[in-house]
Backbone as JSON Lines, residues from 0, in Angstrom:
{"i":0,"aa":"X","n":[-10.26,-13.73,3.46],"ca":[-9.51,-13.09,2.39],"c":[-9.75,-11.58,2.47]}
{"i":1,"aa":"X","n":[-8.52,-11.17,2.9],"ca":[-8.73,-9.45,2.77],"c":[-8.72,-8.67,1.62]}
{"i":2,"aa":"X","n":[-9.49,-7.82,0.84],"ca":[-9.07,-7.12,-0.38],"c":[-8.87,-6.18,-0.37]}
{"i":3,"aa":"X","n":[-8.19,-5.27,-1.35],"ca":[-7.76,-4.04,-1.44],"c":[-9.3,-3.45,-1.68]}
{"i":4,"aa":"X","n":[-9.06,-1.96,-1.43],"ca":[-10.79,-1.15,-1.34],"c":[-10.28,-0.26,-1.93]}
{"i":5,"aa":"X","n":[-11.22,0.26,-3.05],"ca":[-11.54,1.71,-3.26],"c":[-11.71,2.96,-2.16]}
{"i":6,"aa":"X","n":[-11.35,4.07,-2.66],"ca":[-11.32,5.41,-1.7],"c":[-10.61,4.91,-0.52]}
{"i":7,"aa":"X","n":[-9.39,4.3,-0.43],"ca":[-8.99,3.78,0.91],"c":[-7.65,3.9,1.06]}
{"i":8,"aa":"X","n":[-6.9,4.62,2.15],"ca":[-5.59,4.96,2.3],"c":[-5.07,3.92,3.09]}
{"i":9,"aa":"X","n":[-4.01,3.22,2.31],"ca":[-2.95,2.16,2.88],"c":[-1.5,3.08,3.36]}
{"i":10,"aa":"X","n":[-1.06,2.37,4.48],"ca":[0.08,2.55,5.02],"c":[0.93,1.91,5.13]}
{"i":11,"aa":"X","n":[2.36,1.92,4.99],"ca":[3.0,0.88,5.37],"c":[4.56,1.77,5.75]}
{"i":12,"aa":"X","n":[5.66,0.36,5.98],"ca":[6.95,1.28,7.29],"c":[7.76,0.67,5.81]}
{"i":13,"aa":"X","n":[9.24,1.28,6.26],"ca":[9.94,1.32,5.61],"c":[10.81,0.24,5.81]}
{"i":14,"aa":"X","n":[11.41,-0.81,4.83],"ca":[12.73,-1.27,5.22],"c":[13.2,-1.27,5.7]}
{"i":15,"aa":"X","n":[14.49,-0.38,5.23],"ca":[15.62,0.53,5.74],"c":[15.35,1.8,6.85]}
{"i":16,"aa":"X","n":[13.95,1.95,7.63],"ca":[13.97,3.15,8.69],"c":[12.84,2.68,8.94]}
{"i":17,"aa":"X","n":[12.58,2.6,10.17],"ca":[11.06,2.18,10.81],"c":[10.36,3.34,10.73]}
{"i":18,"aa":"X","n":[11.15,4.94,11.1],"ca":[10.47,6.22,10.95],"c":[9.72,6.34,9.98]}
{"i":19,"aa":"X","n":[10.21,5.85,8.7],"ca":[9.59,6.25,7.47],"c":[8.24,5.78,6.93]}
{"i":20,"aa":"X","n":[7.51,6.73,6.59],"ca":[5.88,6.5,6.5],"c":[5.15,6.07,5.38]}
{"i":21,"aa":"X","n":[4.79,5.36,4.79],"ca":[4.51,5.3,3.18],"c":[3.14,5.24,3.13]}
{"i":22,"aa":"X","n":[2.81,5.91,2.41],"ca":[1.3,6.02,1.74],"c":[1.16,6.15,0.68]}
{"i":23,"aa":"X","n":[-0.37,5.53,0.39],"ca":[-0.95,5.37,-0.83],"c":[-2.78,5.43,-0.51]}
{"i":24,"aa":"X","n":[-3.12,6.03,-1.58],"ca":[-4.64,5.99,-1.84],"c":[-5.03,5.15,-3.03]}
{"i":25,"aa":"X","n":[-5.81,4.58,-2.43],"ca":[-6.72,3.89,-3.91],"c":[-7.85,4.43,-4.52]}
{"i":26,"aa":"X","n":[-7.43,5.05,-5.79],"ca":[-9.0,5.56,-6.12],"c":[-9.96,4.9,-6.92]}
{"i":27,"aa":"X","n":[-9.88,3.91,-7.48],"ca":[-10.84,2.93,-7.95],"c":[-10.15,1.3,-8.58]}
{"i":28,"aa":"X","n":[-10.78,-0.06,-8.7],"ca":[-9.92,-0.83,-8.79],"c":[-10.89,-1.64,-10.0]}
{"i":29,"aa":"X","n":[-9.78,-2.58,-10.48],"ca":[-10.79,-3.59,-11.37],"c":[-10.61,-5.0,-10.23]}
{"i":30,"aa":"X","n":[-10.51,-5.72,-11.17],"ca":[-10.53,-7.38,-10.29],"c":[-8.62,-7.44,-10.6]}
{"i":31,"aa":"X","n":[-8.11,-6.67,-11.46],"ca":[-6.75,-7.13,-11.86],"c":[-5.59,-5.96,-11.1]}
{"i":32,"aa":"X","n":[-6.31,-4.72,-11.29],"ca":[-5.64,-3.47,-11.2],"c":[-6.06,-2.35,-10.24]}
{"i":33,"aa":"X","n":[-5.62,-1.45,-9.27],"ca":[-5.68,-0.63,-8.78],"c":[-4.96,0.86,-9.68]}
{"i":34,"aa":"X","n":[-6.57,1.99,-9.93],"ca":[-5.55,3.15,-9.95],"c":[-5.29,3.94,-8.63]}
{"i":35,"aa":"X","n":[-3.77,3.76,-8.82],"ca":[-4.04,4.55,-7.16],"c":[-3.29,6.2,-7.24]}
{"i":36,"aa":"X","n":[-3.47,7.14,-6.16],"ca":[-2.48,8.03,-5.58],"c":[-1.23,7.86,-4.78]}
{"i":37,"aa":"X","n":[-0.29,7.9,-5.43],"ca":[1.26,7.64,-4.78],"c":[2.02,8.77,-5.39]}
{"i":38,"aa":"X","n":[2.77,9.3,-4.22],"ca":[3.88,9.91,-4.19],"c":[3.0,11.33,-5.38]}
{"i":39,"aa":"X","n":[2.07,11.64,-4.98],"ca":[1.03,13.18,-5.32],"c":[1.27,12.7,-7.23]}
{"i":40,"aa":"X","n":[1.46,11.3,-7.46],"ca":[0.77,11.07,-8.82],"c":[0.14,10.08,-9.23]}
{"i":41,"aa":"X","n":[-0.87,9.86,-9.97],"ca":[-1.9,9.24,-10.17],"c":[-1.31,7.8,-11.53]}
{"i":42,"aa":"X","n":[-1.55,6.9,-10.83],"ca":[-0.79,5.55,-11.92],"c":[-1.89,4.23,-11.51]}
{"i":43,"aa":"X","n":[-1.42,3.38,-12.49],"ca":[-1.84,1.96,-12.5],"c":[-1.66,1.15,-11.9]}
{"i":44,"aa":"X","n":[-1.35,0.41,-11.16],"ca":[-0.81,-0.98,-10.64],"c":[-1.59,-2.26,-10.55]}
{"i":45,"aa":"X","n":[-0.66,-3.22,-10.1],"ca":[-1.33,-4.52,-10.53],"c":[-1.52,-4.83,-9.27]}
{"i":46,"aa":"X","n":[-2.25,-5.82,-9.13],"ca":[-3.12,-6.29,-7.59],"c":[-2.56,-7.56,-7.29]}
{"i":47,"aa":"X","n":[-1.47,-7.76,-6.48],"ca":[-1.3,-8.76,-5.9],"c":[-2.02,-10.01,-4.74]}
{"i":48,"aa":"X","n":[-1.4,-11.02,-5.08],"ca":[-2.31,-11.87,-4.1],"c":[-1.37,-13.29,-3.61]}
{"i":49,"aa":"X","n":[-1.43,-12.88,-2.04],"ca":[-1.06,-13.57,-1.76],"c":[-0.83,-15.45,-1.3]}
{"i":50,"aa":"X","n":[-0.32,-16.38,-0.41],"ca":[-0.51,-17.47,-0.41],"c":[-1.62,-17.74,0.39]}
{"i":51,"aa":"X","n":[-1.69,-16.58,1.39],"ca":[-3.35,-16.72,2.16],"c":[-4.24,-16.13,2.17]}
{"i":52,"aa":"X","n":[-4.27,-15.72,0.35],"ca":[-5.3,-14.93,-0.25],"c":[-5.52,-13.64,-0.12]}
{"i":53,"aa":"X","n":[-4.89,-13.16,0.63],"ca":[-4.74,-11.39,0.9],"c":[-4.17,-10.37,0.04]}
{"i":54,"aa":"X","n":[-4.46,-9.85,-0.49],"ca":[-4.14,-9.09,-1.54],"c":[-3.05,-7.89,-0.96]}
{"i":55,"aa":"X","n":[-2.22,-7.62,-2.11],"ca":[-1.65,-6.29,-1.7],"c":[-0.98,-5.56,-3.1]}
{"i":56,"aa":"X","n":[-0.23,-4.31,-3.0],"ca":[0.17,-3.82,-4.02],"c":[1.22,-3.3,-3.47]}
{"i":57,"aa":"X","n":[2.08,-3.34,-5.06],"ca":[3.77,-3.0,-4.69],"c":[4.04,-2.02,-5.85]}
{"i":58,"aa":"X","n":[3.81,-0.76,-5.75],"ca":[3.74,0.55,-6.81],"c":[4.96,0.29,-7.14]}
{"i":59,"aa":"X","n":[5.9,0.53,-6.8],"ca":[7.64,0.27,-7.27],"c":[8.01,-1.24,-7.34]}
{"i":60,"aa":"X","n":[8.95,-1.32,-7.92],"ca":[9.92,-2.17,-8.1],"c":[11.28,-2.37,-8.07]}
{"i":61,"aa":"X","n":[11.7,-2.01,-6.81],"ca":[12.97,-1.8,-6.94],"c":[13.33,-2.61,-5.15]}
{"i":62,"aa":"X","n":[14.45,-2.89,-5.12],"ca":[14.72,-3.82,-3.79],"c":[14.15,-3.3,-2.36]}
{"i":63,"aa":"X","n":[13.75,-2.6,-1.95],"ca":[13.43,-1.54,-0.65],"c":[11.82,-1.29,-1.08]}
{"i":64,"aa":"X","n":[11.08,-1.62,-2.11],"ca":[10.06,-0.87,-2.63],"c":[8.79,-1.41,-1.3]}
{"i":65,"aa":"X","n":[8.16,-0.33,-1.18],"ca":[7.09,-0.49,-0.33],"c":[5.83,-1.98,-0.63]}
{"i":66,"aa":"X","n":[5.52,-2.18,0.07],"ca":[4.42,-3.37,0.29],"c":[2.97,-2.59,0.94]}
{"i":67,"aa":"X","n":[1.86,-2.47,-0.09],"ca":[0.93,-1.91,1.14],"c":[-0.03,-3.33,1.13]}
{"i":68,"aa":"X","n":[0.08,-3.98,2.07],"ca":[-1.25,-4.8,2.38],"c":[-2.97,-4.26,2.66]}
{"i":69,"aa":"X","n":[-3.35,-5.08,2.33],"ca":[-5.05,-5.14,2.61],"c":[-5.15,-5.57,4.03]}
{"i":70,"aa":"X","n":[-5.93,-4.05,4.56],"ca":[-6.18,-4.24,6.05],"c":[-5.04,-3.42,6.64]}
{"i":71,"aa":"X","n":[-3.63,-2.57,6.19],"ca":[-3.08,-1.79,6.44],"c":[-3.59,-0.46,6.58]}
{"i":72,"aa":"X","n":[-4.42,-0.2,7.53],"ca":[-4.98,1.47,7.05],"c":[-5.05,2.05,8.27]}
{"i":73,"aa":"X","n":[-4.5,1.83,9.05],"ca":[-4.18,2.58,10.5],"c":[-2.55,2.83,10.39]}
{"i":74,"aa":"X","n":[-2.9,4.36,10.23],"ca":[-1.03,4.88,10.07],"c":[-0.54,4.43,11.54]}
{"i":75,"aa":"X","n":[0.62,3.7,10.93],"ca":[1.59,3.66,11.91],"c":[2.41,4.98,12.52]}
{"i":76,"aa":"X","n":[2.81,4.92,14.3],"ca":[3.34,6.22,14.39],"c":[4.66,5.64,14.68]}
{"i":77,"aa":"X","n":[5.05,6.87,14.7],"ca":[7.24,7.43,14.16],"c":[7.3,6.86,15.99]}
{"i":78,"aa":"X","n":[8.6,6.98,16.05],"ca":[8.96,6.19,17.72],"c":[8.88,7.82,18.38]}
{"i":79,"aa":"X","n":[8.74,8.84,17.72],"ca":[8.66,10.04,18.85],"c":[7.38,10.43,18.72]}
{"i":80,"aa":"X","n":[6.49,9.61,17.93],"ca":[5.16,9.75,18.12],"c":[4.54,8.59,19.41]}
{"i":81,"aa":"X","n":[4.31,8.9,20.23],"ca":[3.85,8.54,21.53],"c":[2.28,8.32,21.93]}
C-alpha cells in the first residue's frame, strides 16, 4: 500500500496533452486530508484510496482534473525533453 507523504512533490500528465506537467506539493496530511500546494495556492483536499489500496488525490473536480498518485514523484519529461 503506497501513501501519500508529507513535504513531497507529486507529478502527474495531462489528459488532453501528454506535454502538460502537473504538480503538486504536500505540506502536511491527517489520516483523511492533505494540505497541499497547487497551482502557487495553499488548500485542503481529501485523500483518496484506491481498490489496491494506494492512495491518491484529485485537487479539482472537473472532467480533465488531474490525478496525482502515491509513488508519482519523478517528473515526467515533455517529448522534446530527451
Amino acid at each position: 500500500m503506497e501513501k501519500i507523504k508529507a513535504n513531497t512533490t507529486y507529478y502527474t500528465r495531462s489528459i488532453g496533452d501528454h506535454n502538460c506537467i502537473f504538480e503538486l506539493t504536500v505540506l502536511s496530511r491527517t489520516a483523511k486530508t492533505a494540505l497541499i500546494n497547487y497551482d502557487n495556492e495553499k488548500r485542503r483536499t481529501k485523500i483518496y484510496t484506491d481498490s489496491d489500496g494506494r492512495e491518491y488525490l484529485q485537487p479539482d473536480h472537473w472532467s480533465f482534473a488531474p490525478t496525482f498518485r502515491a509513488g508519482s514523484t519523478t517528473k515526467p519529461k515533455r517529448d522534446w525533453e530527451k
